[in-house]
N, C-alpha and C positions, 0 to 999 in steps of 0.2 A: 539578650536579644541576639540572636542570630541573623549570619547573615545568608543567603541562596543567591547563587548564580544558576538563572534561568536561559536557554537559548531558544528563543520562539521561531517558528515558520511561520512567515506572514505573507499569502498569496491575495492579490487582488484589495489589499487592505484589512483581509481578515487573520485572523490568529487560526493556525492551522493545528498545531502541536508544536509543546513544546518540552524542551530535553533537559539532562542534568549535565551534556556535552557537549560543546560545537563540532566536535566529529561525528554525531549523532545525528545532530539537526541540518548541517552538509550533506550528508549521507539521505535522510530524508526529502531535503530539497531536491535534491538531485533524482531522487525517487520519481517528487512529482513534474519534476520535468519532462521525467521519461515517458509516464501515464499522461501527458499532456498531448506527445509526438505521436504516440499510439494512440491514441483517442481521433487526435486529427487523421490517422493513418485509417484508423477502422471505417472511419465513414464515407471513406472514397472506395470501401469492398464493395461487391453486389451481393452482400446481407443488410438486409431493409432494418433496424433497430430501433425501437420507441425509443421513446423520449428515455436517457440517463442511462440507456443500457453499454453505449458504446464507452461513457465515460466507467462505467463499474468493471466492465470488461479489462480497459485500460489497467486501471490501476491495481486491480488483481495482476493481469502479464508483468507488472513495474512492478510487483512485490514480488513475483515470481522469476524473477529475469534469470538470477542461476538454473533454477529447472531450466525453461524456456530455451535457455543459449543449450545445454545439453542436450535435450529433445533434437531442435534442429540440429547441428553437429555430428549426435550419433544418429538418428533416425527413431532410436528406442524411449518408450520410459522409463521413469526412476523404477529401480526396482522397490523402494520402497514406499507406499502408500500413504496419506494421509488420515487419519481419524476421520471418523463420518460424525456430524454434529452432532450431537445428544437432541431428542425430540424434544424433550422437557427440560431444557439451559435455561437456567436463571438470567442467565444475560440478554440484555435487552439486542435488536436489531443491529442496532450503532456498533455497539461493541463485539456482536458476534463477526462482522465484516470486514475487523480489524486484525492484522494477521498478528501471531505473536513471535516477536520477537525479543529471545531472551535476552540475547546478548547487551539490548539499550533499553536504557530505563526511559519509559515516556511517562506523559502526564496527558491530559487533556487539557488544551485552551479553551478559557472560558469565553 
């Protein structure tokens, strides 16, 4: 038997994600704290947003915060582009909205 050491993110009482690091799941916390300030921040814009728009918004900018902080800074974009989604991805919704990041191993909580 084996043993796993798990580091869950638990917001609001739910299990959020969780990691095989606690530099990992820091790091994530701190993510969604960021997507939390920006989310409150977007709805005080004068862009009117449906309902869960301003929260998706959010937390794309809190994954993106390096681009973001460069953007503003130099004025310019990345010169390098992202991949455009495949039309026909096996990956469900959930998962396509999930950025990848190689560097930390996640899991999903159940």
């Amino acid at each position: 038997m084996a043993v796993e050491i798990k580091y869950v993110v638990v917001r609001e009482g739910q299990e959020k994600m969780a990691f095989a690091s606690k530099k990992d799941a820091d790091a994530y916390d701190k993510m969604l704290d960021l997507a939390e300030v920006l989310g409150d921040w977007l709805l005080q814009s004068p862009v009117a947003f449906e309902e869960g728009q301003s929260d998706v918004l959010a937390m794309w900018l809190a994954e993106n915060k390096d681009v973001l902080s460069n953007v503003l800074k130099s004025g310019k974009l990345p010169d390098t582009e992202a991949p455009a989604p495949a039309e026909n991805s096996a990956e469900s919704p959930e998962e396509a909205n999930v950025a990848d990041h190689p560097a930390r191993k996640r899991t999903k909580a159940a």
